[in-house]
Backbone bond lengths (Angstrom), bond angles and torsions (degrees), N, CA, C in turn:
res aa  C-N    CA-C-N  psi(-1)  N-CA   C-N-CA  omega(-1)  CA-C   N-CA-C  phi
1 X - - - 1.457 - - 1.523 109.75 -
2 X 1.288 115.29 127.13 2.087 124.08 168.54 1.908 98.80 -39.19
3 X 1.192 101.56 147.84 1.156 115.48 -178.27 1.892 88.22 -90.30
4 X 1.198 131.69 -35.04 1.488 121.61 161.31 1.554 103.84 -68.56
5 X 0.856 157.69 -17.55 1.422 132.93 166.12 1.260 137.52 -13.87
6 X 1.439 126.72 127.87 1.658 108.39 179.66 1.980 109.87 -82.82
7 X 1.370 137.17 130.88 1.215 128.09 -175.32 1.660 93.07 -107.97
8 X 1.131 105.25 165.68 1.895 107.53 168.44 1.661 96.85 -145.72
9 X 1.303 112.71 137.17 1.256 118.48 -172.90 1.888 97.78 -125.07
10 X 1.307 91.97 151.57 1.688 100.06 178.91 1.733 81.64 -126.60
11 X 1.632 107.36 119.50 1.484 119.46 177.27 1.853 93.30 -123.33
12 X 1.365 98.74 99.81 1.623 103.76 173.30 1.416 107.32 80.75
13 X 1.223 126.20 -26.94 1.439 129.85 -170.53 1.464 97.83 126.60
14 X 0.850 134.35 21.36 1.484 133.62 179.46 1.947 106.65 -125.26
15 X 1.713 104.81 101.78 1.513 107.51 -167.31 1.450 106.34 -79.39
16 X 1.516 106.24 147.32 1.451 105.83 166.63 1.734 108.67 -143.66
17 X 1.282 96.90 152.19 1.600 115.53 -177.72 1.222 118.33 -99.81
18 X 2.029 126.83 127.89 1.351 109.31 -175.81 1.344 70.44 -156.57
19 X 1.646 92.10 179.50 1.259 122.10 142.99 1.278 131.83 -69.92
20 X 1.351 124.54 141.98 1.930 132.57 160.77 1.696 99.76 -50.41
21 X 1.081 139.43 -24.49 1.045 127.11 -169.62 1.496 128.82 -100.05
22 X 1.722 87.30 -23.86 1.697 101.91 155.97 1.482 134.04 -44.40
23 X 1.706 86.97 -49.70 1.161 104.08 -169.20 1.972 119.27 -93.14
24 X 1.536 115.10 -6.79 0.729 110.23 158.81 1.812 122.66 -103.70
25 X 1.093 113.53 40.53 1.576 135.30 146.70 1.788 103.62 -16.75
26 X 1.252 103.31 -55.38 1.471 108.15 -134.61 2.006 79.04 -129.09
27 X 1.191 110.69 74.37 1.946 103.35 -173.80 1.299 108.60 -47.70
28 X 1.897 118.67 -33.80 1.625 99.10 -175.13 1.541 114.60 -78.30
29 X 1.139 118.46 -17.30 1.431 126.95 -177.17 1.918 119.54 -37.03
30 X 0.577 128.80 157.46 1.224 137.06 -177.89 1.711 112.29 -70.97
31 X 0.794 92.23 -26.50 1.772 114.11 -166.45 2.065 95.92 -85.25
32 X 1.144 106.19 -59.03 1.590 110.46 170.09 1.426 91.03 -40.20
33 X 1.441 120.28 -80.17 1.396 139.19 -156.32 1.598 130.71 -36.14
34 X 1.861 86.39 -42.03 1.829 111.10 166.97 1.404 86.77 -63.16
35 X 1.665 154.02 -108.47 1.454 145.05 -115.51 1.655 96.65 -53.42
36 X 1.275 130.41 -22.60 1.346 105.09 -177.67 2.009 100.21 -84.68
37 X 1.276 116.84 -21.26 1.557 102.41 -176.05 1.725 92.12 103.33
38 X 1.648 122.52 20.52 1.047 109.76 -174.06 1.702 111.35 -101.21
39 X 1.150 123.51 30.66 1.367 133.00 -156.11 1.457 119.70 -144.12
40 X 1.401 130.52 81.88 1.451 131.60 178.09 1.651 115.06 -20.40
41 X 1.400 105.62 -44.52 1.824 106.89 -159.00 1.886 102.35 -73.90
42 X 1.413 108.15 -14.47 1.189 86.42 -153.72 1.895 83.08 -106.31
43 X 1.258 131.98 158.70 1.371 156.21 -155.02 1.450 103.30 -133.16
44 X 1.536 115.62 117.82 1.774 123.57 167.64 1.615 88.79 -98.44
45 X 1.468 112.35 103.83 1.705 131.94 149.72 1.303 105.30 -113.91
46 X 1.785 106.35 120.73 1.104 109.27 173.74 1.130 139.80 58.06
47 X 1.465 103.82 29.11 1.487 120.76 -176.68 1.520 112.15 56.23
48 X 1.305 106.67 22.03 1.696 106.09 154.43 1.786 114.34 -135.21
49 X 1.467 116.68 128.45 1.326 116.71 153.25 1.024 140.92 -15.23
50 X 1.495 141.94 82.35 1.131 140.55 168.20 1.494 132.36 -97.78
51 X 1.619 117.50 112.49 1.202 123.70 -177.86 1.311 100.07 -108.52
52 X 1.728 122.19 -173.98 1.412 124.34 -147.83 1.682 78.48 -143.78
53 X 1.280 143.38 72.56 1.309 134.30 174.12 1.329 124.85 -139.77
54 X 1.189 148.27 -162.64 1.602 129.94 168.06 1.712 111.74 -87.23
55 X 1.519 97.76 127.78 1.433 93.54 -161.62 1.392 94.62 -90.63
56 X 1.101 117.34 -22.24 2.194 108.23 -169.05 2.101 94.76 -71.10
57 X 1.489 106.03 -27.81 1.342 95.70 176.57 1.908 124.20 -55.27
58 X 1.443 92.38 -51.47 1.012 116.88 -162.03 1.618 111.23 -68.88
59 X 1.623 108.09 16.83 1.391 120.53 160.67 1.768 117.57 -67.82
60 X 1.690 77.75 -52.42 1.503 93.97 174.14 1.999 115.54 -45.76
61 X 1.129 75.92 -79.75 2.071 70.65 160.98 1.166 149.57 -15.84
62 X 1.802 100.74 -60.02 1.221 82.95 159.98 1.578 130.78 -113.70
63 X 1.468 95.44 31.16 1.557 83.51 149.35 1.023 119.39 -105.90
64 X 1.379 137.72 11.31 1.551 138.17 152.48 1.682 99.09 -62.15
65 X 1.387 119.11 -40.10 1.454 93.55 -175.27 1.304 115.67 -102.38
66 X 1.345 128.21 9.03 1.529 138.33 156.37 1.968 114.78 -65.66
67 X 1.528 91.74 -28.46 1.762 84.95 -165.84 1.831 96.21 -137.70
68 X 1.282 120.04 -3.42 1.622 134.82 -174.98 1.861 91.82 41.93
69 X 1.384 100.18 40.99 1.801 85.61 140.10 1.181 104.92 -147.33
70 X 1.346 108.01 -161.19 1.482 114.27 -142.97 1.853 92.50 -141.11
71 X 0.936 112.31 95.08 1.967 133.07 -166.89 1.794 97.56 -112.40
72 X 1.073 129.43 107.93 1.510 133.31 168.35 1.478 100.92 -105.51
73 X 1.477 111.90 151.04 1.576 107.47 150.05 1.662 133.97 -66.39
74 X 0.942 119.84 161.71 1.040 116.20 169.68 1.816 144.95 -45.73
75 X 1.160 91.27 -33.71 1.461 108.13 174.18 2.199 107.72 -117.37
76 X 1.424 83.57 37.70 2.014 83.78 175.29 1.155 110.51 -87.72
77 X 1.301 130.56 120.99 1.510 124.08 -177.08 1.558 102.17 -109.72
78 X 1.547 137.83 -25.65 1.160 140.73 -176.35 1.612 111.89 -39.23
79 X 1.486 140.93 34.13 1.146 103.54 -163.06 1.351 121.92 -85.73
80 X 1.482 98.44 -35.33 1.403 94.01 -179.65 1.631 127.82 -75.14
81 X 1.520 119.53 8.70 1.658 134.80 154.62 1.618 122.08 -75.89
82 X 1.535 90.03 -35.34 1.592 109.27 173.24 1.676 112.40 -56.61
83 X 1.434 83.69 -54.05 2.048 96.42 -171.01 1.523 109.09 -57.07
84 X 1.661 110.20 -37.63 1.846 124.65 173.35 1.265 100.35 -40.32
85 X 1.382 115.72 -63.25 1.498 125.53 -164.10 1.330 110.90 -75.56
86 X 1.696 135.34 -24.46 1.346 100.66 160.45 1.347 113.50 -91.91
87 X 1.941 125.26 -10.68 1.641 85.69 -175.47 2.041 111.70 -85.08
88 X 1.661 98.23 -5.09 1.565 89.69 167.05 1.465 110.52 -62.58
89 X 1.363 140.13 -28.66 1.221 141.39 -171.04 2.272 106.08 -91.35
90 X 1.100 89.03 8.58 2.017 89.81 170.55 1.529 95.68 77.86
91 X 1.637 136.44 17.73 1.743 111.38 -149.86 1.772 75.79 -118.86
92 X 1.526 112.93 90.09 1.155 104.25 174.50 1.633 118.74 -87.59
93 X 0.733 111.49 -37.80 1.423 121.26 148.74 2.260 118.15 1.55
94 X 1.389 71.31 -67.68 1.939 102.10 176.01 1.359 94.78 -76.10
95 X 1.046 136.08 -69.78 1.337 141.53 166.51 1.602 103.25 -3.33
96 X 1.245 97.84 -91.00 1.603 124.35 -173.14 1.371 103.52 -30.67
97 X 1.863 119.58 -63.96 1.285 130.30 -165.15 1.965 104.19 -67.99
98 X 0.878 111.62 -14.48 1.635 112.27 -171.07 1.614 104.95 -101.12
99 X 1.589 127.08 -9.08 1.138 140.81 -176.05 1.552 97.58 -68.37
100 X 1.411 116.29 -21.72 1.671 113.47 -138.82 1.861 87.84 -144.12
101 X 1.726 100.81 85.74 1.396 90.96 -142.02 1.894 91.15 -99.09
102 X 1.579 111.61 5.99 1.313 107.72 173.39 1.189 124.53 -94.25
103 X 1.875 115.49 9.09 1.648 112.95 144.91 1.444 112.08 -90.52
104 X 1.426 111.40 38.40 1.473 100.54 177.84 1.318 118.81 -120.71
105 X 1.635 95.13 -54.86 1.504 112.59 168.70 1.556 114.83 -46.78
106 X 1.658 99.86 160.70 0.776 122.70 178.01 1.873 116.59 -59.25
107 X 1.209 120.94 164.99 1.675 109.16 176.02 1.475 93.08 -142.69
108 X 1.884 100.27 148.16 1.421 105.30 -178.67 1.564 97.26 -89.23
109 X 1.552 107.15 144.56 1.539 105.98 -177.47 1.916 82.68 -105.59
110 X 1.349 91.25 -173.38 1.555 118.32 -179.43 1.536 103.78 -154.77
111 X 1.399 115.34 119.69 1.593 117.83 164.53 1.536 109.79 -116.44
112 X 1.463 123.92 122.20 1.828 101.33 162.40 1.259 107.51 -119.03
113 X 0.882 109.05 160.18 2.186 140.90 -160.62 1.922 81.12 -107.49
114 X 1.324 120.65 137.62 0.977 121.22 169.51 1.735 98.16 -137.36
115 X 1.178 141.66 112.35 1.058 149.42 -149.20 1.952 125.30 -141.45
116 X 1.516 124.06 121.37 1.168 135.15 -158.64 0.968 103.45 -128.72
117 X 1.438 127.46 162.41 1.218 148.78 153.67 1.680 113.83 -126.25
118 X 1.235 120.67 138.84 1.594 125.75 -165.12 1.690 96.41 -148.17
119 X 1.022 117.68 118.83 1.651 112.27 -174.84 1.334 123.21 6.64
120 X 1.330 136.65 -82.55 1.242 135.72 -175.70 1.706 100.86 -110.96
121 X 0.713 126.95 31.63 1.970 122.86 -177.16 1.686 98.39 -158.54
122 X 1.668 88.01 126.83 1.302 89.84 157.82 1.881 132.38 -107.57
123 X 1.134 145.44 147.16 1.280 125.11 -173.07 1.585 110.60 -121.11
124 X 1.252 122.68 157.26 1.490 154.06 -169.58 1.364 107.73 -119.16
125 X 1.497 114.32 129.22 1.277 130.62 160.79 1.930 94.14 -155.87
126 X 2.091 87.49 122.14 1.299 111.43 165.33 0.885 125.23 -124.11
127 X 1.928 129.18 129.44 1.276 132.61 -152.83 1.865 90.32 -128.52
128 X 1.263 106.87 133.96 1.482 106.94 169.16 1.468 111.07 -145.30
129 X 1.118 126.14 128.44 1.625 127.11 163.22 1.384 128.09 -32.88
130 X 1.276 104.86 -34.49 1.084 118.29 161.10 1.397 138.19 -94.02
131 X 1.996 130.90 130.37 0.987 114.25 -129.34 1.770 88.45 -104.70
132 X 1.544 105.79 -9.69 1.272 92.56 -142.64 1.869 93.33 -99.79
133 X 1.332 99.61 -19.41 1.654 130.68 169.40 1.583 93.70 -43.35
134 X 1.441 125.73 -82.00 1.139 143.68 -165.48 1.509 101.82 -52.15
135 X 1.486 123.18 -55.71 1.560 106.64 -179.40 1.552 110.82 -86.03
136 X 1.287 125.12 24.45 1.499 124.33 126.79 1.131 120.31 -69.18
137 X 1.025 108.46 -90.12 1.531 108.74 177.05 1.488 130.58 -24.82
138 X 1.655 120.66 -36.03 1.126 137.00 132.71 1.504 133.72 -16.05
139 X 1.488 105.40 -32.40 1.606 123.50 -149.53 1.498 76.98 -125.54
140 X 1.160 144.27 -4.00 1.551 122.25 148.30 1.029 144.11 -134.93
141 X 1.275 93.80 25.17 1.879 125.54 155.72 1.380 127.59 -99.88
142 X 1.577 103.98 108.70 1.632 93.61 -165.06 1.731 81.22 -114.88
143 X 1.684 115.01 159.20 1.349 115.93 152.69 1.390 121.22 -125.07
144 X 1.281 123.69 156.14 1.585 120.70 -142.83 1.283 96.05 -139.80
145 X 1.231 133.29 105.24 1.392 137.58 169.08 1.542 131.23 -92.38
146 X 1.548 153.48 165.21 1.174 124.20 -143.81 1.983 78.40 151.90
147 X 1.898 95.06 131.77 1.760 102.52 156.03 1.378 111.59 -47.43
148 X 0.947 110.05 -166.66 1.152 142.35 -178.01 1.963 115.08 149.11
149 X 1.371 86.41 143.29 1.724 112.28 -160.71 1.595 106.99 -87.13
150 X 1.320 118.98 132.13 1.494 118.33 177.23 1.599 132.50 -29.72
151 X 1.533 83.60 -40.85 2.357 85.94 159.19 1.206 130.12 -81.44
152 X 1.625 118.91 -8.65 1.286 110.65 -157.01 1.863 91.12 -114.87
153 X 1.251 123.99 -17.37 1.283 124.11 -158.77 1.840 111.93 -54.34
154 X 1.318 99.39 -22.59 1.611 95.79 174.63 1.485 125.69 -112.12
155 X 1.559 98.16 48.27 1.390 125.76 -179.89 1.437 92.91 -71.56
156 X 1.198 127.04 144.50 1.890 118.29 161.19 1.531 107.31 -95.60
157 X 1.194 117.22 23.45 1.225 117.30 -165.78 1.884 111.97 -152.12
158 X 1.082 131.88 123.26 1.631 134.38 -170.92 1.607 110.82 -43.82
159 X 1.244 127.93 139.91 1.299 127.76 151.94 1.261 117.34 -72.08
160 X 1.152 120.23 -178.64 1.566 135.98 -142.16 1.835 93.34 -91.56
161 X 1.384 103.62 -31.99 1.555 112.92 -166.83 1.696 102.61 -65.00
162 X 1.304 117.96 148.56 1.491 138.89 -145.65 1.927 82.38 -73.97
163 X 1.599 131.13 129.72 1.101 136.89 136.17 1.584 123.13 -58.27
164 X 1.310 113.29 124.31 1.547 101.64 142.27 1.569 147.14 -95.67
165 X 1.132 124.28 126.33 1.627 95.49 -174.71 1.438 111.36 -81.94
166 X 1.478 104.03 178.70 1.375 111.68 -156.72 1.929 90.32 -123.32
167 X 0.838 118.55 165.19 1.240 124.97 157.72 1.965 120.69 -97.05
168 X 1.340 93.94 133.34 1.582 94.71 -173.05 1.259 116.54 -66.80
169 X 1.627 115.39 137.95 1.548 103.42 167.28 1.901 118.08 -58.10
170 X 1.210 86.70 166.50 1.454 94.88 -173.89 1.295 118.29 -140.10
171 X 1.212 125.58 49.92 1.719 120.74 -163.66 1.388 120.96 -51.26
172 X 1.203 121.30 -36.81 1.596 127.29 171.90 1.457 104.92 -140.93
173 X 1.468 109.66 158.05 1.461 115.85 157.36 1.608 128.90 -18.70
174 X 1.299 108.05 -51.52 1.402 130.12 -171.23 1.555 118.06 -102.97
175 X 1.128 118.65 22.26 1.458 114.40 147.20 2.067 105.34 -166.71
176 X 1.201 97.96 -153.44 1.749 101.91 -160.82 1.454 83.91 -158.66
177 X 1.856 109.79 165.64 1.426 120.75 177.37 2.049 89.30 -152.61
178 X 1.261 103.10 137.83 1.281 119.76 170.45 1.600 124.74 -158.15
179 X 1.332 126.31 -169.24 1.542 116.79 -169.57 1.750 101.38 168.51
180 X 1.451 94.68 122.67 1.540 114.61 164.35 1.464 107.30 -93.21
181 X 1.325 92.57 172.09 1.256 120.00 163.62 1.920 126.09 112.42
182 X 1.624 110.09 -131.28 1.705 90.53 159.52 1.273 102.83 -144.51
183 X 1.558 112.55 178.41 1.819 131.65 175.54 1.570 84.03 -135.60
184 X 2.011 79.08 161.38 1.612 95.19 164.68 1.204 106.12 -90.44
185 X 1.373 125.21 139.63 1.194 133.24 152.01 1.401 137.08 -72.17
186 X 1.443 108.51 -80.84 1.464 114.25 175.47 1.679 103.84 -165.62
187 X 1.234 122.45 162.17 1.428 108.13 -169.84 1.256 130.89 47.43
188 X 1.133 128.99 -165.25 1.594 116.24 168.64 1.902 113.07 -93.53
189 X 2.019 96.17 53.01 1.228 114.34 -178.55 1.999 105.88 -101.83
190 X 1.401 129.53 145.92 0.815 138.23 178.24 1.591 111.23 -141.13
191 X 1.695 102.86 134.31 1.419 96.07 -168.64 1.701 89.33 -110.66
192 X 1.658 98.28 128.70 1.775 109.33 178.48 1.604 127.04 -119.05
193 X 0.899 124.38 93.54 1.638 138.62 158.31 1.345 103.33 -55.90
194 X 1.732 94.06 126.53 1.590 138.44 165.76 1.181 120.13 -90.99
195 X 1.285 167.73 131.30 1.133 150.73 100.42 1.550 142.91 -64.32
196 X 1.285 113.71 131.11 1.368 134.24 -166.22 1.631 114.69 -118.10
197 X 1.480 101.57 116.19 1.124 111.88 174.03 1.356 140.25 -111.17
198 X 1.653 115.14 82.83 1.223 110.74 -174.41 1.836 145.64 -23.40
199 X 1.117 148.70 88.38 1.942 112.82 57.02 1.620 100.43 -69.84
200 X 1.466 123.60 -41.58 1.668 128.91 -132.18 2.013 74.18 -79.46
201 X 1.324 78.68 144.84 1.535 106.03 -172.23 1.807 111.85 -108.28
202 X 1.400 112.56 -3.92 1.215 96.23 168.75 1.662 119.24 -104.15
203 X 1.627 98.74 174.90 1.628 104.56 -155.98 1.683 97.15 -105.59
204 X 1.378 124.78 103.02 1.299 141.69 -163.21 1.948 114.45 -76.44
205 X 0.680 132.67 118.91 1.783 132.02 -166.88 1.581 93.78 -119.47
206 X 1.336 144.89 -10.74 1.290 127.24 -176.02 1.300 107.50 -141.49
207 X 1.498 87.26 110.33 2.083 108.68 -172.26 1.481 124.73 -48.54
208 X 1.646 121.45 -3.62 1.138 104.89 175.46 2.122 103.02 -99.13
209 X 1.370 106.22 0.35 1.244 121.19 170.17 1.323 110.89 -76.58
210 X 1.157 115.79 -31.82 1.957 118.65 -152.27 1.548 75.51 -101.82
211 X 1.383 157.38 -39.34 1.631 151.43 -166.20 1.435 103.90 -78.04
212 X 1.254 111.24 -39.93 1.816 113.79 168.73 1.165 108.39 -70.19
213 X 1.404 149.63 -27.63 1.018 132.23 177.03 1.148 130.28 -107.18
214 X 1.617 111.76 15.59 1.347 128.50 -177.03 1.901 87.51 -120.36
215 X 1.231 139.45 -9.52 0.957 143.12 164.36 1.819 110.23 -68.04
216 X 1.418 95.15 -33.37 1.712 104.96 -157.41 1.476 87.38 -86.01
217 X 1.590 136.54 -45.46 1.348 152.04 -173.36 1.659 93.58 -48.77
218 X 1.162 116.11 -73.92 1.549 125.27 -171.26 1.268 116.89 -42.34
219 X 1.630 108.60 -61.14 1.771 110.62 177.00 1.536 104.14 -69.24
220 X 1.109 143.48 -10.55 0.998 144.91 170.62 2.069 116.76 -50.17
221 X 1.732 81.75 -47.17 1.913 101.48 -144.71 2.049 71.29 -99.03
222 X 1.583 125.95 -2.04 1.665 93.93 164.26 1.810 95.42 123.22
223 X 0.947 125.51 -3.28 1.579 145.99 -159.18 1.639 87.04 -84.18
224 X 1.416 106.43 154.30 1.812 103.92 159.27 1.776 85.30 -154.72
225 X 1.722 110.95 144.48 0.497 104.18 -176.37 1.559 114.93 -108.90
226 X 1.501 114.38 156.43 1.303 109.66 -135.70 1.845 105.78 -125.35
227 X 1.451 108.90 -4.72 1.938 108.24 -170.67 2.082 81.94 172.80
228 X 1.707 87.04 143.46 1.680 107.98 168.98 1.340 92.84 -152.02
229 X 1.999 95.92 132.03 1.153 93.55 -175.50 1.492 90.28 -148.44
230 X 1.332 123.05 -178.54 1.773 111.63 163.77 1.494 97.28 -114.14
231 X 1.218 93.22 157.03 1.879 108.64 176.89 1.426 94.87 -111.44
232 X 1.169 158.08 -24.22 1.114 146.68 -168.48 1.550 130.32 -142.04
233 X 0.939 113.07 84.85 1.705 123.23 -134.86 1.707 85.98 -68.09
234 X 1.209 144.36 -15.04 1.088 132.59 -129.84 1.755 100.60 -139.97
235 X 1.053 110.05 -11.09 1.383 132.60 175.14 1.614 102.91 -123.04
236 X 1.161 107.66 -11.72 1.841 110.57 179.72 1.349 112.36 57.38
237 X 1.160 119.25 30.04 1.569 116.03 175.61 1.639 128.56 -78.99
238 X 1.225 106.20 111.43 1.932 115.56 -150.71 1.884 86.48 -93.04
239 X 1.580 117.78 131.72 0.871 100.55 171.36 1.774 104.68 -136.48
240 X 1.469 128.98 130.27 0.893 162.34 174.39 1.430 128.71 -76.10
241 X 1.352 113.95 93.15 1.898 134.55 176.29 1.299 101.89 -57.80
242 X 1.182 107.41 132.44 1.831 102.24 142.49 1.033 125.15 -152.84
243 X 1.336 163.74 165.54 1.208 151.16 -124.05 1.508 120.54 -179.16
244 X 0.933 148.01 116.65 1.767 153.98 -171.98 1.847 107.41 -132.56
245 X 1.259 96.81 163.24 1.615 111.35 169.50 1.661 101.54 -108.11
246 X 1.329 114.51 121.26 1.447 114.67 171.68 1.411 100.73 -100.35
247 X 1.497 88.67 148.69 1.689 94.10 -174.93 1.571 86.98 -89.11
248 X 1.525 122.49 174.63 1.379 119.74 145.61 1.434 134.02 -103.41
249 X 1.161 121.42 155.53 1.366 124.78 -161.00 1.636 112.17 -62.25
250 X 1.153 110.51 145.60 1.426 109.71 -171.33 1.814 123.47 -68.69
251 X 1.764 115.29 124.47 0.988 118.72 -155.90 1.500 119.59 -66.61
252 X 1.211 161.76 145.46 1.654 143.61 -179.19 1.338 118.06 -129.85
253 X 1.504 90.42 110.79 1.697 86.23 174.66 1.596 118.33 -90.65
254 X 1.411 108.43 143.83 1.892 112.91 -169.65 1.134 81.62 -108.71
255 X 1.115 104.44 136.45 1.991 147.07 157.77 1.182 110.09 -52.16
256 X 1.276 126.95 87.22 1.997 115.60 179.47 1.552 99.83 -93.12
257 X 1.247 109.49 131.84 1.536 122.01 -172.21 1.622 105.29 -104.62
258 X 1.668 102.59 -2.55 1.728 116.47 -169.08 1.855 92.91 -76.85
259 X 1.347 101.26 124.32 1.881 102.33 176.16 1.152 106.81 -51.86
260 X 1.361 117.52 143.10 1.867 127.22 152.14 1.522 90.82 102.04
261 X 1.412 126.00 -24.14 1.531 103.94 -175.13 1.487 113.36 -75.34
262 X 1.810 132.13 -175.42 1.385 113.59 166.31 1.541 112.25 -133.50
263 X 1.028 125.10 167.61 1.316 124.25 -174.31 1.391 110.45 -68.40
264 X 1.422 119.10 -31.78 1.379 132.74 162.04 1.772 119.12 -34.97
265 X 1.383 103.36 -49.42 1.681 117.16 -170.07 1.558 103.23 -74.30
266 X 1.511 106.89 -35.46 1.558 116.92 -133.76 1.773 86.96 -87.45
267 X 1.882 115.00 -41.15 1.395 142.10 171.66 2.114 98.27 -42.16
268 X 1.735 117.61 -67.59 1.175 112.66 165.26 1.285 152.35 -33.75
269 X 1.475 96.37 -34.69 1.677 117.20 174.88 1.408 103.39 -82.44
270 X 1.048 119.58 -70.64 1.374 117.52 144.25 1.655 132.13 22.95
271 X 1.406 89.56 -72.86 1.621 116.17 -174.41 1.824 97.99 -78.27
272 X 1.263 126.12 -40.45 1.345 130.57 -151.64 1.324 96.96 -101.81
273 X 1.369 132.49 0.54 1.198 131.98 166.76 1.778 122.67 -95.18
274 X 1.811 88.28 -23.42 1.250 78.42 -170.06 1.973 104.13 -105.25
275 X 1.676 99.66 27.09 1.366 108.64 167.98 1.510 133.62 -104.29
276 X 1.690 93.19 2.15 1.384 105.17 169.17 1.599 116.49 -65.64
């Protein structure tokens, strides 16, 4: 059979359309094995494949062998029915990766907003469990500092004069520290920080503005927020939970064509690469 071939499979009563070449991904697999007619379970009716198995599963399948990873929803609990169905189908590979079902699931993240007010400046401290969350979020918060003159300092909006941005502190992996607003400088000079939070394109000078819209950013990206409380009655520091399910990134198994290795090993490395 052409590795372009069109195949149609009836899995349970549920038809699907591929390629011969999809499905021989994996040549020892069972699925290779059916296009030659070399396989009792599987039935040529009507010039389509018929097996006797769970067909809503067997979505999952083949998009492991459309893209060789392994993408669940969020709320999939089937795993260990899932894993039945690929090692009845030879895809040990899938097998292996579904054995090990806590790179799969979902993970509860944690972000908190830690938030001040100090006469004319407000300050930011964000802590998240997640490291890689935070240097997103990182990557679209810029702050932009720039004079400003004793009349104009309570503009809510930048003067014409050239901003610079600043780079955010960064004390650890897992959180960031920043701050709008103004200081005195010298003369009737005041130095004022903006913040800008990518998509929203404007440059924010008043901190209970820049917390609403870093509020709106969060529920946006999947966040709900979950407890407000202050930690520091005396410094007034309001600090803000929030909480999401991250899915994890989709797992990939590489094809080693090198003799003696197995799809089993090749599926592991795989997994341990994409846990850095």
């Amino acid at each position: 059979m052409s590795n372009q071939e069109v195949v149609v499979l009836s899995v349970g009563g549920v038809r699907y359309v591929t390629r011969a070449s999809t499905l021989q991904q994996f040549p020892e697999s069972r699925l290779a094995r059916m296009l030659n007619c070399d396989d009792g379970e599987f039935k040529l009716v009507n010039g389509e494949f018929f097996v006797d198995r769970d067909g809503a599963l067997f979505s999952y399948i083949m998009d492991f062998l459309r893209t060789l990873q392994v993408s669940l929803p969020t709320d999939f609990s089937d795993y260990q029915r899932l894993r039945r169905e690929a090692e009845f189908y030879g895809l040990h590979p899938l097998a292996d990766l579904l054995s090990q079902e806590h790179l799969l699931k979902p993970r509860l993240e944690i972000l908190e907003v830690r938030f001040s007010l100090q006469e004319m400046q407000a300050f930011f401290r964000i802590f998240g469990s997640c490291s890689s969350t935070v240097e997103a979020l990182a990557e679209q918060i810029t702050v932009f500092t720039g004079q400003q003159s004793g009349q104009s300092w309570s503009s809510p909006f930048p003067s014409q004069k050239t901003l610079v941005p600043l780079p955010l502190e960064r004390p650890s992996h897992h959180d960031m520290v920043f701050q709008c607003g103004t200081e005195y400088s010298a003369g009737d000079q005041f130095v004022a920080r903006y913040v800008s939070i990518k998509p929203d394109n404007r440059k924010l000078i008043n901190g209970t503005n820049v917390l609403g819209l870093l509020f709106h950013t969060l529920l946006k990206d999947g966040f709900r927020l979950i407890s407000a409380r202050t930690v520091a009655s005396e410094e007034k520091v309001e600090c803000y939970s929030f909480e999401r399910m991250k899915r994890p990134s989709g797992l990939t198994v590489t094809v080693n064509q090198t003799p003696g290795s197995s799809g089993v090993a090749q599926a592991r490395r795989g997994q341990m690469q994409k846990g850095k």
